[in-house]
VOGU-3710 file (C-alpha; in Angstrom, 3 decimals, decimal comma):
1> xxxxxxxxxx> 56,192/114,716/135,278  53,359/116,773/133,209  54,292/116,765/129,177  54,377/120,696/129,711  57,368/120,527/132,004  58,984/117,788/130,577  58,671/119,886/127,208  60,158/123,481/128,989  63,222/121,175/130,352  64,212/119,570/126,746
11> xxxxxxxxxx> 63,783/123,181/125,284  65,696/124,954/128,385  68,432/122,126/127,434  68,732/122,564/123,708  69,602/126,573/124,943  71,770/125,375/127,273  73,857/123,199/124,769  74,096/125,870/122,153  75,323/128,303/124,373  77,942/125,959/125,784
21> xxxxxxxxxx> 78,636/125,256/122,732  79,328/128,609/121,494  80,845/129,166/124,667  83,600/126,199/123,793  84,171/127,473/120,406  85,190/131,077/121,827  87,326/129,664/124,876  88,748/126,363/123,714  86,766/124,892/127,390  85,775/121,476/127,049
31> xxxxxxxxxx> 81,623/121,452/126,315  81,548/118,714/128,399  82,805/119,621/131,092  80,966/122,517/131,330  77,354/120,683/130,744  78,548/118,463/133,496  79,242/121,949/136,329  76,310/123,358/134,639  74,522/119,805/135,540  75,310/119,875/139,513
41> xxxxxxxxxx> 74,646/123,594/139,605  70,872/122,987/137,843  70,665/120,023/141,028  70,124/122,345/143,556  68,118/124,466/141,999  64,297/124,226/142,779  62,483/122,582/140,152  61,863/119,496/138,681  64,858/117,215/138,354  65,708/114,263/136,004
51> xxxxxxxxxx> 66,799/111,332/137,542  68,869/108,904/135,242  67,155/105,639/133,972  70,065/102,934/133,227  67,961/100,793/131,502  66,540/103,914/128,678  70,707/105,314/128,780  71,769/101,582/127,863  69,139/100,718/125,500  68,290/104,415/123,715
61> xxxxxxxxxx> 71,434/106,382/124,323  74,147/104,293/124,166  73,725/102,098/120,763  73,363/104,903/118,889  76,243/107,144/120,374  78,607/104,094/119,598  77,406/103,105/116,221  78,007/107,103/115,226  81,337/106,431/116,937  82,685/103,646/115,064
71> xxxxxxxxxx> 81,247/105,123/111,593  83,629/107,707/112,422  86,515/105,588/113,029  89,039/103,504/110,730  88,719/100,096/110,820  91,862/99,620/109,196  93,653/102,158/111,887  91,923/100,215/114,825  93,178/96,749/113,367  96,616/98,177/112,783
81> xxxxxxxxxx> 97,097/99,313/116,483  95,105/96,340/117,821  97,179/95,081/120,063  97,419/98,357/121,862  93,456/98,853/121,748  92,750/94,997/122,996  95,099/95,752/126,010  93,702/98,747/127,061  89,598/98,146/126,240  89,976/94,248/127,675
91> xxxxxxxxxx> 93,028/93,613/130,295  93,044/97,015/131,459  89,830/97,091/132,296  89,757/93,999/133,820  92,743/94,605/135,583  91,045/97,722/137,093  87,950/95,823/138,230  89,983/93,662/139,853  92,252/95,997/141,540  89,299/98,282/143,097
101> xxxxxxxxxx> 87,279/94,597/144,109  90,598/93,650/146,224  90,883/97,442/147,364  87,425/97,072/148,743  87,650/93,796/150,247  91,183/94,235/152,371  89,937/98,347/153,350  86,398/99,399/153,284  84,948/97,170/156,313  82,046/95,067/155,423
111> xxxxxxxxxx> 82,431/95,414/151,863  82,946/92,569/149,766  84,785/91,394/146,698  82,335/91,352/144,182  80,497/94,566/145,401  84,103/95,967/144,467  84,556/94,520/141,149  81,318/95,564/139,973  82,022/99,318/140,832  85,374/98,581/139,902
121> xxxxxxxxxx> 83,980/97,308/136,289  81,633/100,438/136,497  84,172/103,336/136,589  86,459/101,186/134,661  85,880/101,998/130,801  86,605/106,335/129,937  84,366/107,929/127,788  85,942/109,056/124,610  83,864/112,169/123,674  85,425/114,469/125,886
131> xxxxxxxxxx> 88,705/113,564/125,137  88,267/113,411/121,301  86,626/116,427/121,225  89,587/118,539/122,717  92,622/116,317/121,362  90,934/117,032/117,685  90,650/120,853/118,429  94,292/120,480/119,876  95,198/118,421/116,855  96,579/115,176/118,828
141> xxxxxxxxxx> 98,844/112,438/115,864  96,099/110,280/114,422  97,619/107,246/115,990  96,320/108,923/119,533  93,022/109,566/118,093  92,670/106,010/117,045  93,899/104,724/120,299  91,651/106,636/122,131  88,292/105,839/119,726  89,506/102,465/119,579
151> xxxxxxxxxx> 89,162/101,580/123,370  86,768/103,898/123,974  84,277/101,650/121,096  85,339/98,242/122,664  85,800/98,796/126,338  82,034/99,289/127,264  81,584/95,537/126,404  84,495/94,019/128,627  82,831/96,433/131,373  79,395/95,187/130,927
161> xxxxxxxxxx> 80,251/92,063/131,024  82,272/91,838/134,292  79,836/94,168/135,575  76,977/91,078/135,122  79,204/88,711/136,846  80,032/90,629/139,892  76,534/91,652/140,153  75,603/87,829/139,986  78,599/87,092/143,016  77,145/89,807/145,002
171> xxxxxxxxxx> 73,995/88,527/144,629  75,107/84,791/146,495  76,054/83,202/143,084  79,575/83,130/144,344  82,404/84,087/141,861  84,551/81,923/139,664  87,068/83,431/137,441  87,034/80,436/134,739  82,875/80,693/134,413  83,637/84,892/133,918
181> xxxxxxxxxx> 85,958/84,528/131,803  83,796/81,475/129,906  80,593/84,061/129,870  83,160/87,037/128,365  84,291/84,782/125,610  81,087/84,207/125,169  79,226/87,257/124,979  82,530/88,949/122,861  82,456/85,800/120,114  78,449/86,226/119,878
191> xxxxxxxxxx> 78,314/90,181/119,705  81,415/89,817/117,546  78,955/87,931/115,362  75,936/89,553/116,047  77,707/92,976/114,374  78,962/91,312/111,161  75,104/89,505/110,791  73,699/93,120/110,680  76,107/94,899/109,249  75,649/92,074/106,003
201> xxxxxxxxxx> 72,307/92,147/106,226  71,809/96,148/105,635  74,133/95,544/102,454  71,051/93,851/100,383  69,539/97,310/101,280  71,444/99,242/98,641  69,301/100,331/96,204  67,010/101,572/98,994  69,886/103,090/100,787  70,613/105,520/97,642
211> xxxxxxxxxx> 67,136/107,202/98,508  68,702/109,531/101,368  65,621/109,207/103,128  65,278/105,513/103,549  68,912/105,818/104,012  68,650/108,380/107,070  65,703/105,799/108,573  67,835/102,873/107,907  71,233/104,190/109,572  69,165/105,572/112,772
221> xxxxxxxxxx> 67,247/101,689/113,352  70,683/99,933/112,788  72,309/100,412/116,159  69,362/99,445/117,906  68,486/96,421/115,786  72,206/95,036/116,635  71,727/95,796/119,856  68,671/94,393/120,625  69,579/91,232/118,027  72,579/90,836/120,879
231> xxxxxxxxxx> 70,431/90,653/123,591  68,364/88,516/121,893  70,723/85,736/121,966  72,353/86,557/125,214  75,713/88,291/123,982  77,204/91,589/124,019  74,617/94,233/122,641  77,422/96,467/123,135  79,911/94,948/120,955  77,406/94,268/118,129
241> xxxxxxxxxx> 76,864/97,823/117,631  80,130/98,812/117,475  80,988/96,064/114,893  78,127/96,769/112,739  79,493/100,536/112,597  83,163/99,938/111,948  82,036/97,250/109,175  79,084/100,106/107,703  81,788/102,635/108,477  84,242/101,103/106,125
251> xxxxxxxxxx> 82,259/100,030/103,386  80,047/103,348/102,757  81,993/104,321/100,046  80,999/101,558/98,342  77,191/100,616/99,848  75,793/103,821/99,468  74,953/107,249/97,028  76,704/110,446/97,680  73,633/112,376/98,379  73,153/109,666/100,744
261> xxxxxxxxxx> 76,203/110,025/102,511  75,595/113,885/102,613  72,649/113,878/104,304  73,378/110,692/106,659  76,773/112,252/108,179  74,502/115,206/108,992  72,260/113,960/110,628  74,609/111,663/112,884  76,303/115,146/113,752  73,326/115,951/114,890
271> xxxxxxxxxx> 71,857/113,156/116,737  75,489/113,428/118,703  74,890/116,629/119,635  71,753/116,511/121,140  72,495/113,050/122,700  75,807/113,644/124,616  74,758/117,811/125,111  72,354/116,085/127,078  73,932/113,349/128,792  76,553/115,313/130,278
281> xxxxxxxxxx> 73,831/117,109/131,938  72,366/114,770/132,978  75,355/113,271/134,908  75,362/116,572/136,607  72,079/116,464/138,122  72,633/113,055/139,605  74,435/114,627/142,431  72,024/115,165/144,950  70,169/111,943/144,832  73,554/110,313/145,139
291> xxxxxxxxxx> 74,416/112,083/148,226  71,282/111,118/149,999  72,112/107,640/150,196  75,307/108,258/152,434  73,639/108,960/156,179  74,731/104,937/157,034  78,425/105,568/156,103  81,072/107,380/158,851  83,253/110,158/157,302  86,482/107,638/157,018
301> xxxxxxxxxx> 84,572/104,946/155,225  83,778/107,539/152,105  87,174/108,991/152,126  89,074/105,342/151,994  86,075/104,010/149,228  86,620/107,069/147,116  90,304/107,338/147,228  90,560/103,452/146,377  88,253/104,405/143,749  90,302/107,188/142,028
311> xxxxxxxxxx> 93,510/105,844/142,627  92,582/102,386/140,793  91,415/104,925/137,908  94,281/107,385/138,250  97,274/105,405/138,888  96,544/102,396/136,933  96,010/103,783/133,453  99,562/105,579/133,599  101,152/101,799/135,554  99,533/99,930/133,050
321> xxxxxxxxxx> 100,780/101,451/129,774  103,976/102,088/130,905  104,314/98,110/131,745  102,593/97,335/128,088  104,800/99,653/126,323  108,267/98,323/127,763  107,554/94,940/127,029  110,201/93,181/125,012  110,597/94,180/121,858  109,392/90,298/120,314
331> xxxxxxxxxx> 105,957/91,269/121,859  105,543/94,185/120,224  103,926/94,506/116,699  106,156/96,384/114,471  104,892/98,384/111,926  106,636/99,440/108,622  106,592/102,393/106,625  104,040/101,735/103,036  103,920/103,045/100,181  100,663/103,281/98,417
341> xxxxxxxxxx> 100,961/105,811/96,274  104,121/104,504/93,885  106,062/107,175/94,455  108,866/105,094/96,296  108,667/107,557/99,354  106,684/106,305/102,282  103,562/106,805/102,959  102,652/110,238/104,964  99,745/109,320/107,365  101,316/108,918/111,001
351> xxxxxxxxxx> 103,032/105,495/110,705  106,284/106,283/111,010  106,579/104,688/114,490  107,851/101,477/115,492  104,510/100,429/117,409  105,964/101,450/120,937  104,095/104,852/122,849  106,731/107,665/123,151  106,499/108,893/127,343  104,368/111,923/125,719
361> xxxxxxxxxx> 101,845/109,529/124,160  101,782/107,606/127,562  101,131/110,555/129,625  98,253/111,656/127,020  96,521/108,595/126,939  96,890/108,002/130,516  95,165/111,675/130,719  92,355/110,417/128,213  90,919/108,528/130,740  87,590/110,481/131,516
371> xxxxxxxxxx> 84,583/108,630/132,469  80,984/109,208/131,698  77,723/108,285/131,246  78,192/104,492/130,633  79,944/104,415/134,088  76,724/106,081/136,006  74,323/103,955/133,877  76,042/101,065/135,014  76,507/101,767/138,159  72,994/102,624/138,908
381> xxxxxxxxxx> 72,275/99,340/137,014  72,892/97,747/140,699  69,688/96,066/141,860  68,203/97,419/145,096  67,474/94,370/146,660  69,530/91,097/145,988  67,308/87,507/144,715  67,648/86,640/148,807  65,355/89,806/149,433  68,390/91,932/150,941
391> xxxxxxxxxx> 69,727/95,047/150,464  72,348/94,991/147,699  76,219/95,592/149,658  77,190/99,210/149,746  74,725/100,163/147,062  74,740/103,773/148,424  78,749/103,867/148,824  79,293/102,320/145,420  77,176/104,782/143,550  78,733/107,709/145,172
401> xxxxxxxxxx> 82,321/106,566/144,247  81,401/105,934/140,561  79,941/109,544/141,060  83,291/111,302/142,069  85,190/109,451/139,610  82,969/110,497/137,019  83,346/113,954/138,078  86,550/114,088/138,733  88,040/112,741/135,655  85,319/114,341/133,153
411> xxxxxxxxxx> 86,041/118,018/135,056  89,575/117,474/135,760  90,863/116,037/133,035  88,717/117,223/130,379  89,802/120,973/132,131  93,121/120,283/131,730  93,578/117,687/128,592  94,121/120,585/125,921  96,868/122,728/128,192  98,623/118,942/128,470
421> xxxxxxxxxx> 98,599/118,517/125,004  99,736/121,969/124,059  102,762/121,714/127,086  103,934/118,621/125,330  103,967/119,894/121,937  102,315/116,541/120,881  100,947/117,844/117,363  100,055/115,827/114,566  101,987/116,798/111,513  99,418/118,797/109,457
431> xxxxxxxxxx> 101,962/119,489/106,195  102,119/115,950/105,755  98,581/115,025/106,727  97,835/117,863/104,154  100,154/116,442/101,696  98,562/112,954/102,077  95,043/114,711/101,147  96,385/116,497/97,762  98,322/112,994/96,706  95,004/111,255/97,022
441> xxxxxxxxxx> 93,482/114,511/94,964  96,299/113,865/92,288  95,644/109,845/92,091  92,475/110,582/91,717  92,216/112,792/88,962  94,546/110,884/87,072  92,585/108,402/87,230  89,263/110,071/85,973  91,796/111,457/83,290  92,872/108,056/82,273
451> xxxxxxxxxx> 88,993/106,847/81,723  88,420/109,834/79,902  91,200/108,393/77,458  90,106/105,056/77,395  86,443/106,300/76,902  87,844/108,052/73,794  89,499/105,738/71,993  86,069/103,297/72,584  84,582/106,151/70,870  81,443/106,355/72,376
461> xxxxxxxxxx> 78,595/107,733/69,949  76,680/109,015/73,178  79,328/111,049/74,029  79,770/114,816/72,725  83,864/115,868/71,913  82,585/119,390/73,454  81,586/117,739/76,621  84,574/115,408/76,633  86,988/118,214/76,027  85,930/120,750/78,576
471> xxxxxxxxxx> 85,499/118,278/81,458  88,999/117,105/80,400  89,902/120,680/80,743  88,205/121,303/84,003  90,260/117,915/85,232  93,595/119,647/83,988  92,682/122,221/86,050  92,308/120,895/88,753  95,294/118,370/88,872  97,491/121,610/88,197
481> xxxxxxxxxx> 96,089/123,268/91,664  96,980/120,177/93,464  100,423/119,362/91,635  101,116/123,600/92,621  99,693/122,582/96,302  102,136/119,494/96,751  104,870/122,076/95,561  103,951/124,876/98,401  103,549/121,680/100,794  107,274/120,778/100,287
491> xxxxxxxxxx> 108,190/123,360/101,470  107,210/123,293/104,694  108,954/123,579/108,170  108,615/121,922/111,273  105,496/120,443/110,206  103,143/123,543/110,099  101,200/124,011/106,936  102,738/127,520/104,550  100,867/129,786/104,027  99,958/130,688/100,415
501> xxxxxxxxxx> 98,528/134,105/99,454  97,248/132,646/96,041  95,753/130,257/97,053  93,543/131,799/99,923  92,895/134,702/97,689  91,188/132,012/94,818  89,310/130,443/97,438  88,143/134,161/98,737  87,330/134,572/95,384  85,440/131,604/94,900
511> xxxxxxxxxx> 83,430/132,165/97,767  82,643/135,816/96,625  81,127/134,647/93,776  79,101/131,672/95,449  77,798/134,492/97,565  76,873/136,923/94,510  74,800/134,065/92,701  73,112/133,337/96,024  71,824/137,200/96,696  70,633/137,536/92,643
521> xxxxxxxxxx> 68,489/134,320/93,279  67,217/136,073/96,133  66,491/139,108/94,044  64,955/137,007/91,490  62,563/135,228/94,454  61,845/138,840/95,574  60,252/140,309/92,670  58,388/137,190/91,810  60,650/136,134/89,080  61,568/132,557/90,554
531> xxxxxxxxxx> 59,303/130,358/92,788  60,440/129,370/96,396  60,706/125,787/94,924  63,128/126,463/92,181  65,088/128,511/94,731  65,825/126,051/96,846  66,633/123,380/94,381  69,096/126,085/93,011  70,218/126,925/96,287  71,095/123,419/97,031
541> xxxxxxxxxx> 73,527/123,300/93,779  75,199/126,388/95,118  75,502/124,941/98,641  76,895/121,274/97,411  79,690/123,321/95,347  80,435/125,813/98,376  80,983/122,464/100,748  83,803/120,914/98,350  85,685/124,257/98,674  88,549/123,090/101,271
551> xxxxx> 88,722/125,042/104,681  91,694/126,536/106,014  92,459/123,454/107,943  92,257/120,747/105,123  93,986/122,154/102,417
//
């Protein structure tokens, strides 16, 4: 493919992805759904095509997609639900492999078992982003969101893994379920390790890491230096990405500046983006290549393959957590109410549960099952030939079943996620999520209050009393908005968030005077009054205090 055309097909792309995502933002559709329609429809097109490379998707796209993942998730959430996130991104997935490998081997003729369980490991591990992306707009409990980034960071691994055993059995290696589950051990211990080495070895990198440059380069080369450090020594890649991230992920606060932060989390946004944006199309356009491959099948041998497929994807998920979830009670880890804050209430952040999934939960998790790219990268990860010099089993068949249960679950699920959420009335409870926020705001003030104090009575001769009094009273300020926030919060009902005319009006007013300093710059720039350089450095100040003005949504 000529640079020229590659060139017109990332720049016809980019417009494609901001007008889906415009589109999404207007409708409430899932975006990636619609890249993956818009995908197929773009196959049959004439015109150059891309076809998907599994080695550049699992090497390029995936590390970095997962490491943004897991910066964005709570390690301390994740470890709290663990049990729940170990059962469904380890024995569930296992247990679908497995159940798919048997399906094949009693009822597609000719196929065998490990041909099975490696398409079986393929379409076994969903894809998060979809899901995420609609249960955040539809405002899905944050124990749900965990659960589903949660398994959706660790389940890629288990898959992988199986994936290389079956593809070893198919190959004449036979398959033994001790020596799999030996090599999963294994590969989870090393990548386990692997993640921790890097994620410790980028903390020396501090002081460079507070230059938001060098920390920009050194966030976008850590998910492929775990990765590749994990296939180094022979053990999950995968796994050592995602570890790095949750460790990196919980400890920014701490390892790294504020501008830092600022301009890191922005440009993650938009490496995510552009990577999934084009991923999703990309699954799309794999259609007609997959198709080809079917002449050698009859008509009955698709239908049985595919509806084994889906219904070891469909049914299981729902079978499976209903089974975990009514376990006896002694099984289940029970979590208790905390109470960080002093106050001798408990603590508002969506623990009040006893650790067991409500039938709503179930049936939303069962329904954030979509599959995506990993399962296609995988899938066409299959060797064409096996090391005996013949064709690898049901190649064709396999890849076409991963196909449909890719599309299937990322169009017909993703489709129909939000409406499920919205008929079950599963809502997170924004007045006390928005409560939580301004007790933190509170703590923290007093806190800056109280070493304002204690820097008083050190008397510090570098310190001016003018300076020390009027950020005290700017403090004071500020802890009486939050203390008069907490007051409208208490008063809410049935969990929606009150509105307050006072306090939208100051934050109107705010704004309006943001934008009148911004358009008197401009003047000033205009006439010749103020260089371009010392308007953006100004514009910059303006921009940093517009961002910590709280949206409508996180008051």
């Amino acid at each position: 493919m000529h640079a020229e055309t590659l060139l017109l097909l990332v720049l016809g792309g980019v417009a494609v992805l901001v007008a889906v995502r415009w589109l999404a933002g207007r409708t409430g559709l899932p975006a990636a759904a619609l890249l993956t329609l818009i995908g197929v429809l773009y196959a049959f097109l004439p015109g150059p095509n891309i076809t998907l490379d599994p080695e550049l998707v699992l090497t390029l796209v995936l590390p970095p997609l997962l490491y943004s993942a897991a910066l964005d998730s709570s390690l301390t959430a994740i470890r709290r639900n663990l049990r729940t996130v170990v059962s469904l991104s380890v024995l569930l997935v296992a247990a679908t492999a497995l159940v798919i490998g048997i399906g094949f081997e009693l009822f597609v003729t000719g196929a065998t078992l490990a041909a099975g369980i490696a398409l079986g490991a393929a379409v076994a591990p969903p894809d998060p982003v979809a899901a995420l992306a609609v249960g955040r707009r539809a405002g899905l409990p944050p124990r749900l969101i965990t659960l589903i980034q949660g398994e959706g960071l660790l389940n890629d691994a288990t898959a992988l893994t199986i994936l290389g055993v079956a593809i070893a059995a198919a190959q004449g290696d036979g398959f033994s379920t001790p020596a799999a589950f030996g090599q999963f051990v294994l590969a989870a211990a090393g990548g386990v390790a692997a993640g921790v080495a890097v994620a410790y070895a980028v903390r020396p990198l501090r002081r460079l890491r507070s230059d938001p440059l060098s920390s920009n380069a050194i966030s976008l080369a850590t998910p492929f230096v775990a990765y590749l450090l994990g296939e180094a020594v022979h053990v999950s890649g995968v796994l050592a990405v995602v570890v790095a991230g949750l460790i990196i992920g919980h400890n920014n606060p701490s390892w790294a500046s504020g501008a830092s932060r600022l301009q890191t989390n922005a440009v993650w946004r938009l490496v995510d983006f552009l990577l999934e944006g084009f991923v999703f199309l990309l699954i799309g356009q794999q259609l007609p290549s997959v198709i080809d491959g079917l002449g050698a099948y009859d008509t009955s041998t698709i239908v049985i393959a595919v509806s084994i497929t889906l219904g070891g994807v469909l049914l299981l998920r729902p079978l499976w957590l209903w089974l975990t979830e009514h376990l006896p009670q002694a099984l289940h880890t029970r979590l208790t109410d905390q109470d960080l804050d002093g106050d001798g209430e408990p603590d508002v952040d969506g623990r009040h549960h006893t650790g067991r999934l409500s039938g709503r939960e179930i049936v939303v998790l069962s329904w954030a099952g979509t599959r995506g790219v990993i399962s296609l990268a995988a899938i066409f990860a299959l060797p064409l030939v096996t090391d005996s010099g013949d064709p690898f089993p049901d190649r064709e068949l396999l890849l076409f079943c991963a196909f449909v249960a890719v599309l299937v679950t990322l169009v017909g699920q993703g489709l129909t996620f939000a409406p499920l959420v919205r008929a079950l009335g599963l809502r997170a409870d924004e007045a006390d999520q928005a409560r939580l926020r301004n007790l933190a705001r509170v703590a923290s003030v007093e806190a800056a209050l109280a070493r304002l104090a204690e820097m008083e009575a050190e008397e510090h001769d570098d310190v001016d009393d003018r300076a020390m009094a009027g950020l005290r009273a700017q403090l004071t300020g500020r802890l009486q908005r939050y203390r008069h926030r907490l007051d409208v919060l208490g008063t809410a009902e049935a969990g929606e968030i009150p509105a307050s005319p006072e306090y939208e009006a100051a934050l109107r007013l705010r704004r309006t005077v943001i934008d009148a300093q911004r358009h008197e710059l401009l003047r000033w720039r205009d006439v010749g009054r103020l260089p371009d350089e010392g308007l953006r450095a100004l514009e910059r100040e303006l921009d940093h205090e517009e961002g910590l003005l709280p949206s409508r949504s996180a008051p």
